[in-house]
Residue, then its C-alpha position, 0 to 999 in steps of 0.5 A: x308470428x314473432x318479430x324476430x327483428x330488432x328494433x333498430x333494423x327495418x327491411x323495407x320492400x316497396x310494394x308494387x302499385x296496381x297501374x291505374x286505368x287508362x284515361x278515357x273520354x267514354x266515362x266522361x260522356x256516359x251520363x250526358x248520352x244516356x240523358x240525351x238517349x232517355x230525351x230521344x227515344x223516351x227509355x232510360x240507359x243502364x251502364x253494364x261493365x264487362x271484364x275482358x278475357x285474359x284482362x283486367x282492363x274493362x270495356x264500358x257497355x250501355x243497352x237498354x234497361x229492363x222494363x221493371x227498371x224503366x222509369x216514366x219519360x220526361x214530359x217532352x219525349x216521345x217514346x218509340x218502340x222498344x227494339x228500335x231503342x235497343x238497336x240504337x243502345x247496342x249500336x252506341x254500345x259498339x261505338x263506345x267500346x271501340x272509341x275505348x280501344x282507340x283512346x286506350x292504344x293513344x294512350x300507350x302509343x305516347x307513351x312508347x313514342x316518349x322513349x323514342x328521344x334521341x340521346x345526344x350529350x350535353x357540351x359541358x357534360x361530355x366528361x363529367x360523369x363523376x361530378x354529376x354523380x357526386x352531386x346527385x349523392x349530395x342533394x340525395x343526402x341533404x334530402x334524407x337528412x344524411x351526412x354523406x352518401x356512396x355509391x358502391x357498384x358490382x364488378x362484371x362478375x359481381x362478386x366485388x363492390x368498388x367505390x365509383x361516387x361519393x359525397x362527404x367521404x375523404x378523397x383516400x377512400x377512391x383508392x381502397x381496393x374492392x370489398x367481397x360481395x361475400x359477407x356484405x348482408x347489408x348489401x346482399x338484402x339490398x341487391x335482393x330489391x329491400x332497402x336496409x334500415x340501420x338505425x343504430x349501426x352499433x348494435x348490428x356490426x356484423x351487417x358490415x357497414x361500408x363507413x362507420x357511421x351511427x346510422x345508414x340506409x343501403x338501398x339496391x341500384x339496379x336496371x330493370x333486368x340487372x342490379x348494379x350495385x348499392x348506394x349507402x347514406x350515412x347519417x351521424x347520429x342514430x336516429x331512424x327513417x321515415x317511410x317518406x325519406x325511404x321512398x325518397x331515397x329510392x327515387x334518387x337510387x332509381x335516378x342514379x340508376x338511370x344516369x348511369x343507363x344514358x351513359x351507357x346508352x350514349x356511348x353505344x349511340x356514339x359507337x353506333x353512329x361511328x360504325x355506321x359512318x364507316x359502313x356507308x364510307x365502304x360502302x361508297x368505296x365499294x360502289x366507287x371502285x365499280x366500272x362506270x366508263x364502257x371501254x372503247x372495244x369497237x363492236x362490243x357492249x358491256x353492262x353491270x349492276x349490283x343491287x347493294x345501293x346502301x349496303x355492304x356487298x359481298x361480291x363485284x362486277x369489273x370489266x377492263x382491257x388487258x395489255x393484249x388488247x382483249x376485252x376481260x370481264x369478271x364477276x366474284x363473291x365471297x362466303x361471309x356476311x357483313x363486314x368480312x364478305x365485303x372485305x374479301x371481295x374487295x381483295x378479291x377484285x384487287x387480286x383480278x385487277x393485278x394480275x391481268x397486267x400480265x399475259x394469261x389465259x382465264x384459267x391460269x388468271x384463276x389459278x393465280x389469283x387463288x393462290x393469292x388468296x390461298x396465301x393471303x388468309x388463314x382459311x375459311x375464306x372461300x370465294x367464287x370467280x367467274x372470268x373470261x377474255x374476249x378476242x374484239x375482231x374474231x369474237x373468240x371468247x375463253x372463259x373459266x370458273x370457279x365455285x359459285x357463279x352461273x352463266x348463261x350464254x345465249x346464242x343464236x341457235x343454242x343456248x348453254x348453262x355455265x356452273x363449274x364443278x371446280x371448288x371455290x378459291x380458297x379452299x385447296x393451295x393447287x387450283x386448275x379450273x377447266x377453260x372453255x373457248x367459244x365464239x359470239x357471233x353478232x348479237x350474242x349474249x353472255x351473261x354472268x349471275x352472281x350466286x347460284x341458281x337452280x332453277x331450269x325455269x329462270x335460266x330458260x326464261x331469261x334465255x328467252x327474253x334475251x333472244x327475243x331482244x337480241x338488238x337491244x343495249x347490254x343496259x337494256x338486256x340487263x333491265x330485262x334480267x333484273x325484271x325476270x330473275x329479281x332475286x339475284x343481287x348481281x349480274x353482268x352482259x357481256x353483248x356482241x353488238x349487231x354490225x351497224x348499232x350504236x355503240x352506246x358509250 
């Protein structure tokens, strides 16, 4: 086939080298075992290799060689039978092939552990990217034997290649627009994994140097999944390049390549530790604007908890005395993930707190606060409420919900499942949930569960053990339901306390 190129245009495609095999003890060992078997059992060892299915690593085999392969024993061994020697060969044969498998996953392990450095910046190199570019293009060039260098680097839409570095150009050429990836052959080849060999520019104007320079070698900067751009190195003369200064000079390409990686990487490290402050600084907020102090309500016990301990939570629990001297307890969700569900939540236990200040029912306290949150957001911001007051000396109780939160309350006698059919707050700008009035007797129990819950079996379980310890604490109670229903992330106890207990404050 005819060389159709000239001679002074060389493409250069690094070829790819086969990964060498793995080190390993076994090969070292193999021949001291084999004599120190043949000196024990008086039968020589054959090393036999085995390929791997689907593999082309291979696993190390040692048995017992055939009886036309059998030479005479050394003087001093004392042969035994044969089937007892095999047993031992494929015994050791085991053992070494395991051994292989151990030492090949070291082998890899370290290397995975390598990549697991933490990236931190340099003092000195916080800002001075450029200067650490323009010198790797420096000494790049010197290496090569070339007068100058550039580094030219592909838009977002990599359609432009833009000047970000240079060694040995003039300061204007920083300021020259973006040059069309279109027409760019030189680099085009190059970004395709080919390095480009102008040995005489001057023959070959329509490759569309950068610079004018007699001589230059493009050569691609890329990821291991994108190309970045291209670095150029100039020389001042016609003159050709070895293979040696064209692999040297895609290892500096390689280094660049990876120089610009770590900056990337340690600006998202640095973003990442930012964001990650501001999550526990939340969340730390969040846990800190949950009740902590039971208030003073004689005859009457309360307890929350919240299984969000290092994360953002996407609902709340608040008990509280309204100016009318009942006792109002609450539990509310948001819809959402992450960030958003956390913030409506915290809005939402701002909106309850706000509006208890003034006289109300349950029902109209919901009415309000979705109104509040109708007007507040732009939609999409549906949350769930549950919300009751309690009158301390009868134990006349008023409660009212919305959207998805279950309530169980167990008395004496009887037990009721609580879920509302009204819509989450949020959802309609006119929201009139139903309220329900009852009466605790002494040692009656609400609780309050955040999220819904389908399954007849909890809510007759955890009904159960309430029942059964209806003279514990509400932090007692609430232990009980943490052990029974492990999958609700929040949870409230509202206890009417037996005359003569402890208070518990």
């Amino acid at each position: 086939m005819t060389n159709n190129l000239p001679p002074f245009l060389r493409l250069h495609i690094a070829e790819e080298l086969a990964a060498p095999p793995s080190p390993s003890l076994v090969d070292d060992t193999l021949a001291s075992l084999a004599t120190a078997f043949e000196l024990a059992t008086g039968w020589p060892l054959v090393e036999e290799s085995a390929t791997l299915t689907e593999s082309s690593s291979h696993r190390r085999r040692v048995k017992e060689s055939t009886d036309d392969t059998i030479s005479a024993p050394p003087a001093d061994a004392t042969r035994i039978e044969r089937w007892r020697a095999a047993q031992l060969s494929d015994a050791i044969s085991n053992l070494f092939a395991q051994l292989k498998t151990l030492q090949t996953a070291l082998w890899h392990r370290e290397a995975e552990l390598a990549i697991g450095i933490p990236v931190s910046p340099k003092r000195e190199e916080e800002e001075h990217l450029a200067a650490r570019l323009e010198v790797m293009l420096r000494n790049g060039a010197d290496a090569v034997g070339c007068c100058a260098a550039g580094l030219y680097m592909l838009d977002d839409a990599t359609t432009e290649l833009k000047l970000r570095a240079a060694s040995g150009l003039p300061n204007d050429r920083f300021l020259e627009p973006a040059r069309p990836l279109a027409g760019a052959f030189a680099e085009l080849e190059a970004l395709i994994g080919h390095a480009v060999v102008l040995e005489d520019a001057s023959l070959l104007p329509h490759w569309r140097l950068p610079e004018s320079f007699p001589a230059a070698l493009c050569l691609p900067v890329s990821s291991p999944t994108d190309p970045l751009g291209t670095i150029w190195f100039f020389a001042d003369s016609v003159r050709d390049f070895t293979d040696q200064e064209i692999h040297l000079a895609e290892i500096i390409a390689g280094s660049i390549a990876a120089e610009l990686q770590r900056e990337v990487l340690l600006a998202e490290c640095l973003a990442s530790k930012q964001a990650d402050r501001q999550v526990i600084t939340a969340v730390h907020w969040q846990h800190n604007h949950l009740p902590t102090i039971k208030p003073i309500v004689d005859g009457w016990d309360v307890a929350g908890w919240s299984a969000s301990d290092d994360e953002l939570a996407s609902g709340f629990y608040d008990w509280f005395v309204p100016p009318d001297g009942s006792l109002a307890v609450a539990v509310g969700m948001s819809n959402g993930i992450g960030m958003e569900s956390a913030l409506n939540a915290s809005a939402l236990q701002a909106s309850v707190r706000a509006h208890t200040d003034y006289a109300h029912n349950a029902a109209n306290l919901i009415y309000r606060v979705n109104d509040s949150v109708w007007n507040a957001s732009t939609g999409g911001h549906a949350s769930s409420l549950f919300y009751c007051k309690a009158t301390p000396d009868s134990g006349e109780i008023e409660y009212s919900t919305a959207g998805v939160v279950t309530a169980i309350l167990v008395q004496k006698s009887d037990v009721e499942l609580i879920q509302s059919d009204a819509p989450p707050l949020g959802v309609e700008p006119e929201l009139n949930p139903p309220m329900t009035r009852a009466r605790l007797a002494q040692g009656d129990v609400l609780l309050i569960l955040g999220g819904p819950s389908t399954r007849p079996s909890l809510h007759l379980e955890l009904s159960r053990q309430i029942r059964k310890n209806r003279d514990a604490t509400a932090e007692e109670l609430l232990d009980l339901v943490r052990s029974v229903a492990p999958q609700n992330d929040l949870a409230l106890i509202l206890h009417r306390r037996q005359q003569g207990e402890a208070s518990g404050h």
